[in-house]
N, C-alpha and C positions, 0 to 999 in steps of 0.2 A: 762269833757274830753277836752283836750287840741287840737287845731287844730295845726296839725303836716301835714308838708310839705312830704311824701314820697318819693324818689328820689331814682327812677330804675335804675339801670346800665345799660350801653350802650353795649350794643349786637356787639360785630365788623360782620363784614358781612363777608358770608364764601370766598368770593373770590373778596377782594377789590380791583377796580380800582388801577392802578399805574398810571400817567404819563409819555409818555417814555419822556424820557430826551434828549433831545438832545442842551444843553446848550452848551458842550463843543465841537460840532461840528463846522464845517467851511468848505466856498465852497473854495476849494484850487485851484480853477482855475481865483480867483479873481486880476483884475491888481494892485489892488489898490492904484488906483489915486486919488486922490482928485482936486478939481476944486471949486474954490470960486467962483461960481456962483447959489446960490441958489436956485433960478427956474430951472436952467439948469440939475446941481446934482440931485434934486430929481427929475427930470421928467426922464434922463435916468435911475437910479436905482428904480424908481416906480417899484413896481407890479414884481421884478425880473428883469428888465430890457427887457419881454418882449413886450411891446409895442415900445420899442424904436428900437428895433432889426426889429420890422413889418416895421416900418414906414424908418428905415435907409434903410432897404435893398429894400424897394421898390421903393425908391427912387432913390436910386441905378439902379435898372432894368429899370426904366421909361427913365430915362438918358442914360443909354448904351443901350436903343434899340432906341432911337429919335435920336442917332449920328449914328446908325449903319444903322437906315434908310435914313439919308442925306446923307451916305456915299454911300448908294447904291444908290440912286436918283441923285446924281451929278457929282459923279467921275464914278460909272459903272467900279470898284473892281470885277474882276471877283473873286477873290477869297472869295470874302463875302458872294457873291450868289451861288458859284461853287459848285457841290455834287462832292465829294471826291472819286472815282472807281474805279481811277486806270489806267483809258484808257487814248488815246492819247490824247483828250482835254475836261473835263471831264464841261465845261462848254458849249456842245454842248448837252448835254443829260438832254433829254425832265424828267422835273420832273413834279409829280404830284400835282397839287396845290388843295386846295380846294378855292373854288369860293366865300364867300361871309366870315365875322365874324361871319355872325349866322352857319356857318357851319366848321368853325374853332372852335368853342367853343365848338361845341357837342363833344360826346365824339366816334365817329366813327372813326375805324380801318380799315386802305387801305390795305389788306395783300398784294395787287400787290406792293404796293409803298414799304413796308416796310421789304417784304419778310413772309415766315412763322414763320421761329425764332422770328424774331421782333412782329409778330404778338401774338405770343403765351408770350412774355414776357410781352405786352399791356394790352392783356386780361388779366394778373396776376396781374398786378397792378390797371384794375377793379374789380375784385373780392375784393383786397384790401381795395381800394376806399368804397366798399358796405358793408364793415366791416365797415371802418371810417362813414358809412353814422347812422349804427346804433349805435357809441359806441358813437357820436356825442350827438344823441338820451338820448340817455340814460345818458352821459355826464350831458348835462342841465338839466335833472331830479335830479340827483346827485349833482348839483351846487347849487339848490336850497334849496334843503332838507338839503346839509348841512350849506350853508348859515343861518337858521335859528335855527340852533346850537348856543353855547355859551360857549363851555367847553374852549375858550382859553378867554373868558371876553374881547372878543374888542368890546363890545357894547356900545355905539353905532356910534363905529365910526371901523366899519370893512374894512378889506381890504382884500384879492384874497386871503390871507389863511385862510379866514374864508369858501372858498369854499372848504378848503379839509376837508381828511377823520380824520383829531384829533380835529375838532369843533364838531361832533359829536357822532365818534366812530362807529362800526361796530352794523350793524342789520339785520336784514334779511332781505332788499333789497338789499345790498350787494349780499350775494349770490345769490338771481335769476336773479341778470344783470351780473355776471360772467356767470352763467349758459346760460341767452341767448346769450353772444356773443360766448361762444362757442360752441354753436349744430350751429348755424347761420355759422362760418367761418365752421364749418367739412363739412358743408352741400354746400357753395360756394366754397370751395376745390373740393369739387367733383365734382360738376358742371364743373369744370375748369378741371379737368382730364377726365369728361366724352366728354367734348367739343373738346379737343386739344390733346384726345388721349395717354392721362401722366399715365402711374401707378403711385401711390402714395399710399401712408397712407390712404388717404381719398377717392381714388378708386382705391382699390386693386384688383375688380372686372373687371376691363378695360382691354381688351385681346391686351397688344400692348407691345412690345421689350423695353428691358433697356438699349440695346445697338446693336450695329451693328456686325457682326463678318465673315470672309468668310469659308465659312463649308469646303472647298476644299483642305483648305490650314491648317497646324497645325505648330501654334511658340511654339518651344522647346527651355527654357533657361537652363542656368546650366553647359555648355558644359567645363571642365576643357582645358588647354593649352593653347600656346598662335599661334594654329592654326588646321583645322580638314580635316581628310582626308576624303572628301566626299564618294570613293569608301568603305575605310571600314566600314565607315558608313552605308553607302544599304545593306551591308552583313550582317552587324553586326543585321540591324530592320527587314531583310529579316528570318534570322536564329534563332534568340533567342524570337523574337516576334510571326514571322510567317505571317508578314505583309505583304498585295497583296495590287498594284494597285500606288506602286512606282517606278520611276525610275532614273536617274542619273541626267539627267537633271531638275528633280522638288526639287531636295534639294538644298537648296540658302545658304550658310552664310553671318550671317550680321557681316558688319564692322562698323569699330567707324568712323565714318565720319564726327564730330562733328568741326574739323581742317578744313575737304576740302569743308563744305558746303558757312562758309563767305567768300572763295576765290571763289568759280561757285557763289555767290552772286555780287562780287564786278567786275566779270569778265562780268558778262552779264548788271552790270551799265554801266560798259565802254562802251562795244557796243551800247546800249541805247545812251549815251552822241553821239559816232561817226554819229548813227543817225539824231541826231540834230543840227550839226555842219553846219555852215552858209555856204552853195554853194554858195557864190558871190565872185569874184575874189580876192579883198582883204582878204588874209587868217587870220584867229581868231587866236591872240598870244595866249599864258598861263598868266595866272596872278601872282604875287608873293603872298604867304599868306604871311596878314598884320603880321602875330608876325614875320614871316621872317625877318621882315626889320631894326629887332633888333638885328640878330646874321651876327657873323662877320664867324663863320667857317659853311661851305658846307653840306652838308648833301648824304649821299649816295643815297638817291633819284633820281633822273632824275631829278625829278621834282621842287625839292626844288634849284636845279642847274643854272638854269630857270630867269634870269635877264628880265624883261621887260623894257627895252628903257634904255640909260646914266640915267635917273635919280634916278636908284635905286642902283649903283655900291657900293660898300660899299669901306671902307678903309682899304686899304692894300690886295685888290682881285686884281687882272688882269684883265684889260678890253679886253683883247683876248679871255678871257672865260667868260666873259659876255653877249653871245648870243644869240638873242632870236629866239624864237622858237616857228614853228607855231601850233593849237590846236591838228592838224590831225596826225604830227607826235608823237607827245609826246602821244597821245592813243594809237597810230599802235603800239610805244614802248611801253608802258604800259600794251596794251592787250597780247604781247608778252610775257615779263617777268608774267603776270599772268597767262598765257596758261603754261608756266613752270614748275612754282609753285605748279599748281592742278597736274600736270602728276606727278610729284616729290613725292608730300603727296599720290597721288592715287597708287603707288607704294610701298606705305611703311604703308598702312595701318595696324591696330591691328584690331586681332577677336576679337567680341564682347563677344561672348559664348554662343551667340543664333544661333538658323538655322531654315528658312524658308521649309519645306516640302510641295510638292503639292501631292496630290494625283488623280485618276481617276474620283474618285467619290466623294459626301459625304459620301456614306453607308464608302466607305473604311477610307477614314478619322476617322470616329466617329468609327468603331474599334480599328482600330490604337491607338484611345486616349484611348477607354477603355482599352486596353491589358495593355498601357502602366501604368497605373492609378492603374488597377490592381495587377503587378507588386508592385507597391511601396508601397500600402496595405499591399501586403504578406510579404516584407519585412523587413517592421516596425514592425512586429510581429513576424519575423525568424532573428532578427540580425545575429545570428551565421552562415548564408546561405554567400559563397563568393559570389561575382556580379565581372562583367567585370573593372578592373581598371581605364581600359583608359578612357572609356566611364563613368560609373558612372551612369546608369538610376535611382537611389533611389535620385540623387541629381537635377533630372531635374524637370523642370515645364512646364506643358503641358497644352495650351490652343488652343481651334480656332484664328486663327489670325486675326487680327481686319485689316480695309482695308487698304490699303497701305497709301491713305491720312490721316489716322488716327495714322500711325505711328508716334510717336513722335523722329525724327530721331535723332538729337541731342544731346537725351540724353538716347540713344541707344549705350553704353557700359559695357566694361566688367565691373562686379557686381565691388565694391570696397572693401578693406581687413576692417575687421571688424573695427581696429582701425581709420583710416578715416570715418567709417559711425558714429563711435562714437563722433568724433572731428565735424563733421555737426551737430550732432545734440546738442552739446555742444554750435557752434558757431551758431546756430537760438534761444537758449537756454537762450544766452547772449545777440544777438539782441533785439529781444522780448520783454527780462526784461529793457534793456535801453531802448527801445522804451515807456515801458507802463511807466518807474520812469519818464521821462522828460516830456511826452504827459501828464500824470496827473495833471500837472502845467505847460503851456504852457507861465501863466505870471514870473516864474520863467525863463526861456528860453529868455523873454525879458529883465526881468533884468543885467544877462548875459551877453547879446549883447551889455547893456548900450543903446538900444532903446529908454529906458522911464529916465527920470531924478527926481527927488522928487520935487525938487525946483522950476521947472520951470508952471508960469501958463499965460502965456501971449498968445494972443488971435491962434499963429501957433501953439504952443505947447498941445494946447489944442486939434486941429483941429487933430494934426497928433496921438495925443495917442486916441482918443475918436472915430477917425473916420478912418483914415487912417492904425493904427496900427494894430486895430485887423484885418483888411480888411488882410492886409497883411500876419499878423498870420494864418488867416485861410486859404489862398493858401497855406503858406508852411507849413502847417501841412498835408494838402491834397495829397504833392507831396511827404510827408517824407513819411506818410503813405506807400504812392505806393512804395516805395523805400522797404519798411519793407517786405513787404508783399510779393511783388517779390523776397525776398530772397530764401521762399520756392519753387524754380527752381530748387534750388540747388538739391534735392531730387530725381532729375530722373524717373520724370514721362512718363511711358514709351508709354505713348498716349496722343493722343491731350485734349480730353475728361477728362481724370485723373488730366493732369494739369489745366484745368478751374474751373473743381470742388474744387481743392483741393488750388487753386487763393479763391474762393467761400466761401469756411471755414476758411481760413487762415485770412481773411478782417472779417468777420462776428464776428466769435468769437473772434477776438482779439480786436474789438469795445466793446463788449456786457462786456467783462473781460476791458477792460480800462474806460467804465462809472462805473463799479459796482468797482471799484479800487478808485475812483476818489472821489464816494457817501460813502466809508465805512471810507476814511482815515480822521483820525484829523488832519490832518498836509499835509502841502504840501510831497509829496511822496520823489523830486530832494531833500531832509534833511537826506535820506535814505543813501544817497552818504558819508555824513560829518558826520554820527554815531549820528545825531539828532534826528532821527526814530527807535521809536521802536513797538514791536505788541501790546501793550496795547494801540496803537495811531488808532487800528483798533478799530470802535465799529459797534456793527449790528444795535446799534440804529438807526445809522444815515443814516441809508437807508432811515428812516423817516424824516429826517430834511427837513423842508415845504420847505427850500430856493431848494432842489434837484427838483424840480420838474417843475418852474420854469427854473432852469439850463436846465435840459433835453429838454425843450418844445425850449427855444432859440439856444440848437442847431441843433436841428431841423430843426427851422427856418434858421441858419447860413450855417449847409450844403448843404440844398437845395438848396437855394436863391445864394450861390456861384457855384455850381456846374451848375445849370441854366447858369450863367455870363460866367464858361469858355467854357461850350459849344456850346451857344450862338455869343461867339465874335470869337469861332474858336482860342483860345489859344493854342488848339497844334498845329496846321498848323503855325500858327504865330511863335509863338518859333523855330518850324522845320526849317521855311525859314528864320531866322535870320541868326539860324545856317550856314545853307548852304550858306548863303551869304559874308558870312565871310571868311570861308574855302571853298572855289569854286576856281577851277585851270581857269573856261574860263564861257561864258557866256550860253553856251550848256549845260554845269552843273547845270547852275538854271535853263534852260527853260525843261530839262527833270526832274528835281525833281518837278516843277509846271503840268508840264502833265502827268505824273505817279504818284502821289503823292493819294495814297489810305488812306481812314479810315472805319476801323471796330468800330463796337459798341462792344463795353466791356461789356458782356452779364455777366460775371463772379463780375465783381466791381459794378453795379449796381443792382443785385438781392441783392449784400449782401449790399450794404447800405438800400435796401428797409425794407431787411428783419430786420437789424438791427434798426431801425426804428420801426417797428412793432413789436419786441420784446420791448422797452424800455417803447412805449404805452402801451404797457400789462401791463409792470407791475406798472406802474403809475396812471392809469386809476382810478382805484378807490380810490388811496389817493388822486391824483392831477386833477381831472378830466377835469377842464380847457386844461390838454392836449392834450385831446380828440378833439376838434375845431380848436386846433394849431394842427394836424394831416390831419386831414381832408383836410382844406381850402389848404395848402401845398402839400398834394399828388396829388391833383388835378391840381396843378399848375405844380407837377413834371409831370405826366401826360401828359398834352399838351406840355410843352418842350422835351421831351422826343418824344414823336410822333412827332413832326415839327422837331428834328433834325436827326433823322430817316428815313424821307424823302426827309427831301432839302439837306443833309450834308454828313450824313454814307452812306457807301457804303451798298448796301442787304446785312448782314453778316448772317453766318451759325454758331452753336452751336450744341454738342452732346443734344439728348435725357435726359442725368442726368441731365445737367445743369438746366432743368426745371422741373424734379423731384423735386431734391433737396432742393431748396428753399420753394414747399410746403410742406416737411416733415418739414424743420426751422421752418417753422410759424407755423404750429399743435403741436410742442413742444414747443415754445416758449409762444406758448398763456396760458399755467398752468402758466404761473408766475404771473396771476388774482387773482385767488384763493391762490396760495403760498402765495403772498403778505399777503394777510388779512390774513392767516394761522399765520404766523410770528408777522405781527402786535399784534394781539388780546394774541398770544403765549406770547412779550413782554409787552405790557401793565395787563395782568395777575399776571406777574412776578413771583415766584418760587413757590407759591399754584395752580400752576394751576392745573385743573380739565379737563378729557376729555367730560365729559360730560356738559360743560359752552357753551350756544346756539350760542356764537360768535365764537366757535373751530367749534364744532359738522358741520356746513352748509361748512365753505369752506374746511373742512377736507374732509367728504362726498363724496364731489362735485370735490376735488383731486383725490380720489381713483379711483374715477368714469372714471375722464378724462383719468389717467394712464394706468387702466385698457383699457379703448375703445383705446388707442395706442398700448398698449400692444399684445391686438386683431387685431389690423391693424399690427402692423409688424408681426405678424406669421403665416396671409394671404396674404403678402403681400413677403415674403422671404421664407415659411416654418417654418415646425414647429422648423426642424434643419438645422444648417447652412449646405451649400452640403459635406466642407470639414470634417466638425465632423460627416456626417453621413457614410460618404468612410472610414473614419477611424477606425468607428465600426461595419463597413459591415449592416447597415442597410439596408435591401432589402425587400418591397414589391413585390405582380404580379405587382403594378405599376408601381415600381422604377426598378426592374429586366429588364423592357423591356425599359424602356426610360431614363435612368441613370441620375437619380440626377444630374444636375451641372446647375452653373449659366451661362451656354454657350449656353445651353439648353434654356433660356430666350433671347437670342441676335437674331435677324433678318440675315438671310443669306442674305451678301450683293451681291451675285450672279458674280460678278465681274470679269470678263477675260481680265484683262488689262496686255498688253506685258510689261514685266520686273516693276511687281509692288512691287515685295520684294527684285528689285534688281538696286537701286539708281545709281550704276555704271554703270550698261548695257545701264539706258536708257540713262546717260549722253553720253556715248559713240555715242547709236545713234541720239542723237539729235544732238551731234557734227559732224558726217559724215551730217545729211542733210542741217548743216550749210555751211558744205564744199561745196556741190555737190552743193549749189544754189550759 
C-alpha cells in the first residue's frame, strides 16, 4: 500500500473575522503643513500629536501665568486682581483666598465664596472627576491587555495604537468595565442629587421642585387682538367660569417691552456716567470718536456735533459751530432726549396676548386653572360647541406664573404668524449646517483666509502656522461657536430658566453632532459647498479609524487648556474695555464702565462643554483608552480653574434648578455610547453573517438593554407614567389625580412672593422714576 498524503478541506468558520477598514478614511481637520525638519515633524505628529499639544499648551499656561503674576507684583492692575460685581469699586471687596498651595490643590468647595449654584456645579464636576478616577483605572488595565495584542502586526516596534481596541478585539472584559462604570456614575449621580437636592434620572426619589412658580398668580397666553378690555375680562372669568377671588386690579396685561427696555438701559448708564463726572472746577469736555475724525458731514447726534479744541475742525465746517462742550451738559441733553424717547415708546406699546391674573388665594388660583383646563378638555371633544369669539378660552394656555425675575421680558410678545416661525426655524436650520460644514474643517477656513502658504518653510513661518496659528484658530472658533449658539435667542424663551437650558442643548448637541460629523466623513465636509461631497463619503467605519481618538483626546486637551488662558487673563473684561475705550464720549464713561463692570459665570456654556467631554470619553474609552488619562489629568485642571476663577473673578452668579438637572440626565444618557460602541464595533467587524448569539454582541447588547431599560425606569419615576398633557386629554383620573390634578406646576415650589408691581415692569418704572424725582 502506497503512502498517500490525505488532505482535509478547510472548514471556513461560521463567523469569520473581518477587519474593519478604515484605509480610505481621513482626519479632515488636518492643516497639512509640512516642515523640513525631521526631528521636529515627527515629534509634533508622534503619537497623534498629543504629547505635543500637552507640552505646547503647558507651556503656554506656565508663561501667561509668570507675566500675569509680575503683572500683579509690580504694576498693582487692579483689574487683574479685581472680582467683577458690579459695585462701585469692585476691587474693594474682601475676597476669599485660600491660604497655603497645599490648600489650593485640594479639591475643597467654599459655597460662601462661590455661592450655592457655583457650589452645586463644582460638586458635579467631582462626581465627574471620580468617574475619570475609575475609567483611568480601568483605562490602564485596557492599555495593557491590549498592548499585548498583535492583530495590527506592529511587533515589535509598537506605537499608541497598539493600545486600542483593533490590536485585540472585543472580550469579555470589555463588557464588565462598561458595566462598572456605569452602575459607578448612576450611583455618583445620585449621590449628587441626594447632596444638592436635584431630581434627576438617577434620584427621582429626592422630594425637591423642578422649578419655581407663584401659586397666586396665573399667566394666561393666547389672548387674540391687538389690545384687552380688562373689565370684560372679569365678567367674562366671573360668568362663564364661575371664578371667585378676583378682582380688577389683579389682572396685569403684558406688553412687548422688548424696544423700551435698552432705552431704561442706556437711560440709567447716563446717570451712572453723570455720577462720576469730575467735581473739580475745570469741567470734563466730550471726546470726538476716533472714526469721527474721518467724516466731513455732522451727524444728527448732539454728540457726534461735538468738536473738541481747533485741532479737530474738519474741511469746509464752520469754526462757529465748532464748540466745545462740557461733559455735564451734553448728558443733561442726552438724559433728556432719552427720558423722551422711553415716554414715547411707553405710549405706544403692543399687547403681548398674555395677562397676568392675581388672585386671593392659591386654593382660588388652582381652581381657576382647573375650570379653565377643564374647559379646553371638553372642548376638544365637542368641537361643534360655540365658545366666546372674542376671548377664545380653547386657545389659551394656562400656567402658574413663574416669578417676576424669572420672566424673560424681552422676549415676551405677541406669539408670531406661523409663516415667520417657519422662516426661524429655516434660518437656525441654515445656520447650523454652515456652522457644522465649515467647523468640520477648520484647516480649510485657513486656507481661505490665505493664513498658511504651501511653500513657505523658513524658521517665522513655521513658528506662526505650528504654534501661533492654531492658537489662533482655536479662539476663533470658540467665539464663532458662541455666536452660533446664541442664535437660539431668537426662539423666545419665555423665562430666564428655559433660555439657559435650551443655551445648554443647543452647545451640547451641536459639539457631540459636529465630532461625530467630523469622525464619519471621508472628505473634508467645506467640498460639500463645491458638489465635491457626496453620501458614500460617509462611512460608519470610520468612527473606528485609530487616528480619531487621538483627535478627540487633543481636543480636549485644546479646549480646556484655551478656555483656562481666557478666563485666566480676563479676556472679556479686556476686550470690553478696549471697546469702550474707543467709543467713550469723556472720561467718566471709562471710569463707570471699570466700576460697574459685572461678570456672571455662564453656568449654561460650561455644563455643556463638561458634559460634551464626557460624552466623547464614553464612547472612546474602550477603543482609545489612552483617553481615559487625557480626561482625567485635564478635568482636574478644569476644576481648579474653574473654582479659583469663581472666586477671585465672577461675580456669586444665580441659575434655575433645571440647569443642574439637566446635565445629569446628559451624562446618564450619554454614557450608553460604551456599550453602543462595542455593539457597533464587533456588529462591523462581524460583517453581514452576523449572529445574535456571537459572545462579542450577546455582552454589550445585554448590557444596553439593561442600561436603557434602568432609564427607561428613571424617567417614568421621575416624570410619570404619562406625560400631564396626554393624561388631561384622556381624562385620566385617579382618587389620586381627582384630588391633586396632574400637572407639572404641581412639581414647581411656591415662590410665596408679594412684590409690588412684579408683573407689571411699567408700574414699577413709574415708581422708581417719581422717587428719583422726589430725591
Amino acid at each position: 500500500m502506497d503512502n498517500q498524503t490525505t488532505i482535509s478541506p478547510v472548514v471556513p468558520a461560521a463567523n469569520p473575522e473581518l477587519e474593519i477598514n478604515t484605509t480610505t478614511c481621513s482626519q479632515p481637520d488636518a492643516y497639512d503643513i509640512s516642515v523640513e525638519i525631521g526631528w521636529f515633524e515627527e515629534w509634533i505628529v508622534w503619537e497623534g500629536g498629543i504629547a505635543f499639544n500637552v507640552i505646547y499648551w503647558l507651556l503656554m499656561l506656565i508663561i501667561s501665568f509668570a507675566g500675569l503674576y509680575i503683572l500683579r507684583r509690580f504694576f498693582n492692575w487692579k483689574f487683574l486682581s479685581a472680582r467683577f460685581v458690579g459695585e462701585d469699586d469692585p476691587s474693594t471687596i474682601s475676597v476669599k483666598r485660600t491660604g497655603s498651595w497645599i490648600d489650593w490643590l485640594t479639591l475643597k468647595i467654599d459655597e460662601e465664596a462661590v455661592g450655592k449654584d457655583g457650589a452645586t456645579f463644582l460638586w458635579y464636576q467631582l462626581r465627574l472627576i471620580q468617574v475619570d478616577v475609575l475609567r483611568m483605572a480601568l483605562g490602564i488595565v485596557l492599555i495593557v491587555m491590549h498592548f499585548y495584542g498583535d492583530k495590527l502586526g506592529e511587533s515589535p516596534n509598537k506605537t499608541l495604537r497598539s493600545t486600542g481596541l483593533y490590536n485585540i478585539g472585543i472580550n469579555g472584559a470589555h463588557g464588565v468595565f462598561c458595566a462598572a462604570i456605569l452602575i459607578t456614575l448612576a450611583w455618583l449621580m445620585k449621590q449628587h442629587g441626594q447632596d444638592r437636592s436635584i431630581r434627576s434620572l438617577a434620584s427621582h426619589s429626592v422630594n425637591s421642585f423642578s422649578s419655581i412658580c407663584n401659586r397666586k398668580w396665573l399667566m394666561i397666553s393666547g389672548f387674540a387682538g391687538d389690545n384687552i378690555d380688562i373689565d370684560s375680562l372679569l365678567d367674562y372669568l366671573k360668568s362663564r367660569f364661575d371664578i371667585n377671588g378676583i378682582r380688577r386690579d389683579g389682572i396685569v396685561p403684558a406688553f412687548d417691552i422688548s424696544k423700551l427696555l435698552p432705552i431704561v438701559d442706556q437711560l440709567n448708564d447716563v446717570r451712572n456716567i453723570k455720577r462720576h463726572l469730575s467735581p473739580s472746577k475745570s469741567a470734563e469736555l466730550i471726546k470726538r470718536r476716533w472714526w469721527v475724525f474721518w467724516e466731513n458731514s455732522q451727524s444728527s447726534e448732539m454728540g457726534d456735533t461735538v468738536m473738541h479744541g481747533p485741532e479737530w475742525i474738519q474741511p469746509g465746517v464752520d469754526v462757529r459751530d465748532n464748540k466745545e462742550i462740557d461733559a455735564a451738559t451734553y448728558y443733561d441733553k442726552k438724559e433728556k432726549n432719552l427720558l423722551a424717547k422711553r415716554e414715547t415708546i411707553a405710549n405706544n406699546l403692543e399687547f403681548s396676548g398674555t395677562v397676568f391674573v392675581r388672585f386671593d388665594s392659591p386654593a382660588d388660583a388652582r381652581v381657576a386653572k382647573m375650570a379653565l383646563r377643564r374647559y379646553q378638555i371638553e372642548w376638544f371633544w365637542k368641537r361643534g360647541n360655540q365658545e366666546d369669539q372674542y376671548f377664545r378660552p380653547s386657545q389659551w394656555t394656562v400656567h402658574y406664573a413663574p416669578p417676576g425675575s424669572e420672566v424673560n421680558w424681552m422676549h415676551l410678545k405677541k406669539p408670531r404668524p406661523a409663516w415667520k416661525t417657519l422662516a426661524l426655524w429655516l434660518r437656525l436650520a441654515v445656520t447650523y449646517s454652515m456652522y457644522v460644514i465649515l467647523m468640520a474643517a477648520p484647516g480649510s477656513i485657513v486656507r481661505w483666509l490665505h493664513l498658511y502658504e504651501e511653500n513657505e518653510n523658513d524658521a517665522g513661518s513655521i513658528f506662526w502656522k505650528r504654534f501661533v496659528l492654531p492658537t489662533i484658530v482655536s479662539f476663533f472658533t470658540t467665539k464663532l461657536t458662541d455666536w452660533v449658539t446664541g442664535q437660539d435667542q431668537q426662539r423666545r424663551h419665555l423665562t430666564v430658566s428655559q433660555l439657559c437650558l435650551s443655551s445648554l442643548r443647543s452647545i451640547c448637541y451641536l459639539n457631540v453632532v459636529l465630532y461625530l460629523i467630523r469622525m464619519l466623513a471621508m472628505k473634508p465636509l467645506p467640498l460639500l459647498l463645491a458638489g465635491k461631497f457626496h453620501s458614500d463619503d460617509f462611512r460608519l467605519e470610520c468612527l473606528f479609524f485609530p487616528v480619531h481618538g487621538s483627535f478627540v483626546a487633543c481636543c480636549i486637551i485644546v479646549n480646556t487648556m484655551s478656555a483656562i488662558l481666557m478666563n485666566h487673563l480676563r479676556m472679556d473684561f479686556i476686550f470690553s474695555y478696549i471697546s469702550k475705550w474707543f467709543t467713550s464720549r469723556s472720561e467718566a464713561e471709562v471710569t463707570t464702565f471699570k466700576k460697574t463692570y459685572k461678570m456672571d459665570y455662564d453656568f449654561a456654556a460650561n455644563y455643556a462643554e463638561l458634559t460634551c467631554n464626557f460624552a466623547l470619553t464614553s464612547f472612546f474609552i474602550m477603543i482609545f483608552p489612552v483617553i481615559s488619562l487625557v480626561s482625567f489629568i485635564f478635568s482636574i485642571l478644569r476644576f481648579l480653574s474653574d473654582r479659583a476663577t469663581m472666586t477671585d473673578m465672577y461675580a456669586i452668579s444665580q441659575t434655575g434648578h433645571n440647569l443642574h438637572q439637566e446635565p445629569i440626565n446628559m451624562a446618564l444618557s450619554f454614557a450608553v455610547a460604551s456599550p453602543l460602541a462595542l455593539l457597533i464595533y464587533r456588529r462591523i467587524q462581524l460583517g453581514p453573517t452576523t449572529q445574535l448569539l456571537d459572545p462579542g454582541i450577546v455582552a454589550p447588547l445585554s448590557l444596553l438593554i439593561l442600561y436603557i431599560m434602568f432609564l427607561l425606569y428613571a424617567f417614568v419615576k421621575l416624570n410619570g407614567f404619562l406625560p400631564g398633557w396626554f393624561r388631561r386629554l384622556l381624562k385620566l383620573r385617579s382618587r389620586t389625580e381627582a384630588s391633586t390634578e396632574d400637572d407639572e406646576d404641581d412639581l414647581a415650589a411656591d415662590s410665596m412672593s408679594n412684590i409690588q408691581h412684579e408683573y407689571d415692569p411699567l408700574a414699577k418704572l413709574r415708581v422708581e422714576e417719581s422717587i428719583r424725582t422726589k430725591v
